[in-house]
N, C-alpha and C positions, 0 to 999 in steps of 0.2 A: 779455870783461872782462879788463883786466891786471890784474896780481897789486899786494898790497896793499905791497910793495916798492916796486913800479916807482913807481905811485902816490903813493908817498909822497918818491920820489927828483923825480917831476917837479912836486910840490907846491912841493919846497924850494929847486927852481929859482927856480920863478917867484917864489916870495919873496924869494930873491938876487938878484932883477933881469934874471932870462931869460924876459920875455916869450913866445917864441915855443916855450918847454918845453909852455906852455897847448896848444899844439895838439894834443897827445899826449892830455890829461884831455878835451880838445873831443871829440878822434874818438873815446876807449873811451868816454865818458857820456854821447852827445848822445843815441842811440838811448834809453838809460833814459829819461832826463830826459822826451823825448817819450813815453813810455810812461807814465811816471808822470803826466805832465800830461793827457795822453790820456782816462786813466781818471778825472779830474776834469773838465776841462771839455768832453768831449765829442765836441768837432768837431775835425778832423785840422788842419785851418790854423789855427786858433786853440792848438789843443797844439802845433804849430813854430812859433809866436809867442812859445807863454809859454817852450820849452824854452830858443831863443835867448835868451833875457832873461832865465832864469836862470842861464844859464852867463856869461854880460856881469856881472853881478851878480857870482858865483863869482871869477868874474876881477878883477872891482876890489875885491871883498874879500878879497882868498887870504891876506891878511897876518891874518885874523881867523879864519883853520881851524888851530885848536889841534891838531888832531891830523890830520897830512897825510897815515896810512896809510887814515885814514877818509871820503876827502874826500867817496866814494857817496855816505854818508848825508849828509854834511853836504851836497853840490851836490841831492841829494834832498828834501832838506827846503825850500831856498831853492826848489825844484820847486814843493813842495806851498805855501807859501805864496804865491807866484806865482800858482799857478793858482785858488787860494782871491780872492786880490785881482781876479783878471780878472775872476772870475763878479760879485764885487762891485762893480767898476764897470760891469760890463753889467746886473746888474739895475739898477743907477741910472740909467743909459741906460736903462733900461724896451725892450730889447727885446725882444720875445717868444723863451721857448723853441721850440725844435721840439718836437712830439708826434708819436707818442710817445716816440722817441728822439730824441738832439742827435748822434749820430753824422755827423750831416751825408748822411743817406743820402735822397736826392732819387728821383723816379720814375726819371729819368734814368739817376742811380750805379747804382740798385737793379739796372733793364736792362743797364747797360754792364756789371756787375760780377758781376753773377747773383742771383738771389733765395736763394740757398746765405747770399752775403755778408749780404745786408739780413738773413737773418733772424740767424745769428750776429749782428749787430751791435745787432738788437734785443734777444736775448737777453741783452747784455753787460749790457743799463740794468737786470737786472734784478738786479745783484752789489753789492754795497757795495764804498764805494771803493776798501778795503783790499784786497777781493777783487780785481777788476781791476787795481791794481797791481801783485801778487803772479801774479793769471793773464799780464798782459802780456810780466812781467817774466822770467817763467817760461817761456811758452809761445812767444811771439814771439822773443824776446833770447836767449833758451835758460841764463837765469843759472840757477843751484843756489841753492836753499834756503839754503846758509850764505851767499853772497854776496845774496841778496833781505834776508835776516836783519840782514846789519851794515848794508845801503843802506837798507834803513826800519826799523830800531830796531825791529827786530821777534828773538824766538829764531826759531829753523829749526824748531820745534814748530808756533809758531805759521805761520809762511808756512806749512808744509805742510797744517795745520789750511785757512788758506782758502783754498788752493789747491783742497782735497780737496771744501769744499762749492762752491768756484765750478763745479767742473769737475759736481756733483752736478747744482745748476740749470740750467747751460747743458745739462748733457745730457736732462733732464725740458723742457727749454723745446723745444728742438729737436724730441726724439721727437714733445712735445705737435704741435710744426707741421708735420709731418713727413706732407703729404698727408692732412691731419685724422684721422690715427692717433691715438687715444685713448695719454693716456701710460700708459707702466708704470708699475706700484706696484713695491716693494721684496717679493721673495718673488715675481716673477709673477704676483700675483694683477694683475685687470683691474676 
């Protein structure tokens, strides 16, 4: 992630008319964007649908980001409403979810990718969505707590708060699948 300077120098660019400053906010937030959208809707090609189309978005309104050192949260938010809108015109399209996850994990991926993958990624359905944001963001992207904090309007308390229980369930989910190993309790006990 660049620093909230740079950010905010190439913000005021593209507001003086230098389009192609944009490319600079493209390359450090498209990975977010798709992380955050990821963890709403689901499936990996539909979350680098809704990321593009947030950032297209971002871009014809950059005249409308009051605050340029901010622009994370604010190209985040256009994320999460993005990705909120998709699921709603796909339910109107009526078509069916995947069960039990929508990670897009087919027998196929499952085999190409390892059952390691499928189950992590069934595990993921099992976080709220701030959790997964926050785990993505964290864990994938490798942001810090203060920079997760000001990109979803969140304090660094809280990011680390669901960070600490996503990382809780995905590890009791895992263990549980873990060659039908009975999970741990807390204390050792079984």
């Amino acid at each position: 992630m660049i620093s909230d300077a740079v950010t905010a120098d190439l913000v005021r660019r593209v507001q003086r008319g230098e389009p192609r400053a944009f490319e600079g906010l493209a390359k450090a937030y498209l990975r977010a964007a798709y992380s955050v959208a990821l963890a709403i809707v689901r499936r990996p090609s539909d979350a680098e649908d809704v990321a593009q189309d947030a950032l297209l978005i971002a871009f014809e309104r950059i005249d409308t980001c009051r605050e340029p050192a901010r622009f994370g949260g604010w190209l985040m938010q256009i994320t999460r409403n993005q990705s909120r809108n998709f699921l709603d015109r796909r339910r109107l399209r009526d078509v069916p979810a995947q069960e039990p996850n929508e990670f897009n994990i087919g027998s196929q991926a499952a085999d190409d990718r390892g059952p390691e993958r499928a189950k992590l990624l069934t595990a993921l359905e099992l976080l709220s969505e701030a959790q997964r944001e926050v785990v993505l963001l964290h864990d994938l992207e490798g942001w810090t707590h203060a920079e997760i904090g000001r990109a979803l309007e969140l304090s660094e308390v809280m990011s680390r708060q669901h960070l600490f229980q996503a990382r809780r369930v995905l590890r009791g989910a895992l263990e549980e699948g873990a060659e039908g190993a009975p999970r741990r309790k807390a204390g050792g006990a079984q």
